[in-house]
C-alpha positions as a Markdown table, in Angstrom:
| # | Residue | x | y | z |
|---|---|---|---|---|
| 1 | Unk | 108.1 | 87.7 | 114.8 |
| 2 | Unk | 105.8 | 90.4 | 113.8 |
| 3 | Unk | 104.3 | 92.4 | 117.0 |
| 4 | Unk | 101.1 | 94.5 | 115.4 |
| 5 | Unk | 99.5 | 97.3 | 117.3 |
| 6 | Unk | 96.1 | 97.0 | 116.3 |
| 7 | Unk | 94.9 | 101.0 | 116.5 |
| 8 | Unk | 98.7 | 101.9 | 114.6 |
| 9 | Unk | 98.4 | 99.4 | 111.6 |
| 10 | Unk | 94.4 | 100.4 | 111.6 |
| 11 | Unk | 95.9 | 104.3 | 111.4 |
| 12 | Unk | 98.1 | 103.4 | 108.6 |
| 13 | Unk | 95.0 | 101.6 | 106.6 |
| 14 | Unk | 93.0 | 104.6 | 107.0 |
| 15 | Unk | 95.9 | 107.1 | 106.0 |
| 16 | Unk | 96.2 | 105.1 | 102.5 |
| 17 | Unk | 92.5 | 104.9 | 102.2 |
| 18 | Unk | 92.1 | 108.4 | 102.6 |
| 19 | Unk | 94.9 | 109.3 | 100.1 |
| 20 | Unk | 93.3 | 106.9 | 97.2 |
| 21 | Unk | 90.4 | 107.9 | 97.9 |
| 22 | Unk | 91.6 | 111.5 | 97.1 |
| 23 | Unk | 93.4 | 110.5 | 94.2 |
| 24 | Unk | 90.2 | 109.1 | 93.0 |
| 25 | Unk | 88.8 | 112.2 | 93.7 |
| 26 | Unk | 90.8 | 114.2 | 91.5 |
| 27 | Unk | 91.3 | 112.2 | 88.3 |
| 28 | Unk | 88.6 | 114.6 | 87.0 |
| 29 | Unk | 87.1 | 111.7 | 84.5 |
| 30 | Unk | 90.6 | 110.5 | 83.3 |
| 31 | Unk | 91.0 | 106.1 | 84.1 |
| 32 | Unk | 93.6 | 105.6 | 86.3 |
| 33 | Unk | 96.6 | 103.5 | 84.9 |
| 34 | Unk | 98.6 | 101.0 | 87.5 |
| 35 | Unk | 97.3 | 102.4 | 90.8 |
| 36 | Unk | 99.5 | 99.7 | 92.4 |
| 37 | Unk | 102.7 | 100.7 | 91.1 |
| 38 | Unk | 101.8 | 104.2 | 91.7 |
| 39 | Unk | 101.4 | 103.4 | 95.4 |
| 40 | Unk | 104.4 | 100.7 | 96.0 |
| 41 | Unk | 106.8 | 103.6 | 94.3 |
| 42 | Unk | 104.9 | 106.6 | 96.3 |
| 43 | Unk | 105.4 | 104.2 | 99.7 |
| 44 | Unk | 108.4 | 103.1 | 99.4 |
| 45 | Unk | 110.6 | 106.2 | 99.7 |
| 46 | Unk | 109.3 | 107.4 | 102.8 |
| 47 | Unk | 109.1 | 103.9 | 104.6 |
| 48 | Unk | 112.9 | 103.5 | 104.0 |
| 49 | Unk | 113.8 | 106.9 | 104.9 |
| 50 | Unk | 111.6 | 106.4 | 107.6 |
| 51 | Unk | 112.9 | 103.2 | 109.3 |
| 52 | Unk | 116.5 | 104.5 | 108.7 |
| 53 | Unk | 116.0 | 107.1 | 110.6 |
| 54 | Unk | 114.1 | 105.4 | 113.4 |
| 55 | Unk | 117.0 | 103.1 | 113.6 |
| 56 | Unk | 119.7 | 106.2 | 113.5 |
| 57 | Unk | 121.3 | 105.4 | 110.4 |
| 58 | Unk | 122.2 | 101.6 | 111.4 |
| 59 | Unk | 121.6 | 99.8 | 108.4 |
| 60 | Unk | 121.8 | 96.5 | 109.7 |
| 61 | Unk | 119.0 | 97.3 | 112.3 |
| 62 | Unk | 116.9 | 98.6 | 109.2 |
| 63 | Unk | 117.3 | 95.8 | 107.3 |
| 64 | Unk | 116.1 | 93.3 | 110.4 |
| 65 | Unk | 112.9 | 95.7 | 110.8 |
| 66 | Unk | 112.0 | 95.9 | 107.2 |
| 67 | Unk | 112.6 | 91.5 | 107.2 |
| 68 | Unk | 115.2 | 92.3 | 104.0 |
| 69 | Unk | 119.2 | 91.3 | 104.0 |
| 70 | Unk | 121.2 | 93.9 | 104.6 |
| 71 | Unk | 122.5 | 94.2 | 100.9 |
| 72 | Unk | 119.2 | 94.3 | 99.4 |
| 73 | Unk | 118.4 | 97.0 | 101.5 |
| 74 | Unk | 121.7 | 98.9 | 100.4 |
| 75 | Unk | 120.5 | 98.4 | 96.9 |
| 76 | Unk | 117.6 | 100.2 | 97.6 |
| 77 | Unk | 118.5 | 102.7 | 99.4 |
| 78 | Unk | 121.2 | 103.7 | 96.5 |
| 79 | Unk | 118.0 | 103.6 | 94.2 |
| 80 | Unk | 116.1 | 105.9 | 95.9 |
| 81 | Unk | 118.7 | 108.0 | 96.3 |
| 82 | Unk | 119.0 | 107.8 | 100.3 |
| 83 | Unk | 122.7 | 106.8 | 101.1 |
């Protein structure tokens, strides 16, 4: 069940457009290559890190928020280097 609060999902939208739009910003005339990897592996990071600590440490909890299986989860947390 996913319960969306309109003005905090809107504040999320406008936090990654402001951050591409700064990135844009500073290419300073070079072409960007694979903005959307770029992003997924800059976001990421801090939403695991970020959900694990909302959920104080409780993996199992973590995994139910982010809607992945518990094991999956563990796999990423060992990739980024956060267990």
């Amino acid at each position: 069940m996913t319960h969306e609060i309109k003005g905090e999902s809107e504040t999320l939208a406008k936090a990654v457009h402001q951050a591409l739009d700064d990135y844009f910003a500073h290419l300073d005339g070079h072409e960007p290559d694979n903005v959307y990897r770029l992003v997924m592996e800059e976001v990421k990071r801090p939403l695991l890190a970020s959900v694990l600590r909302h959920c104080d440490g409780n993996q199992s909890r973590a995994a139910q928020y982010l809607g992945l299986n518990r094991g999956t989860l563990r796999k990423k947390l060992r990739q980024y280097g956060l267990v």
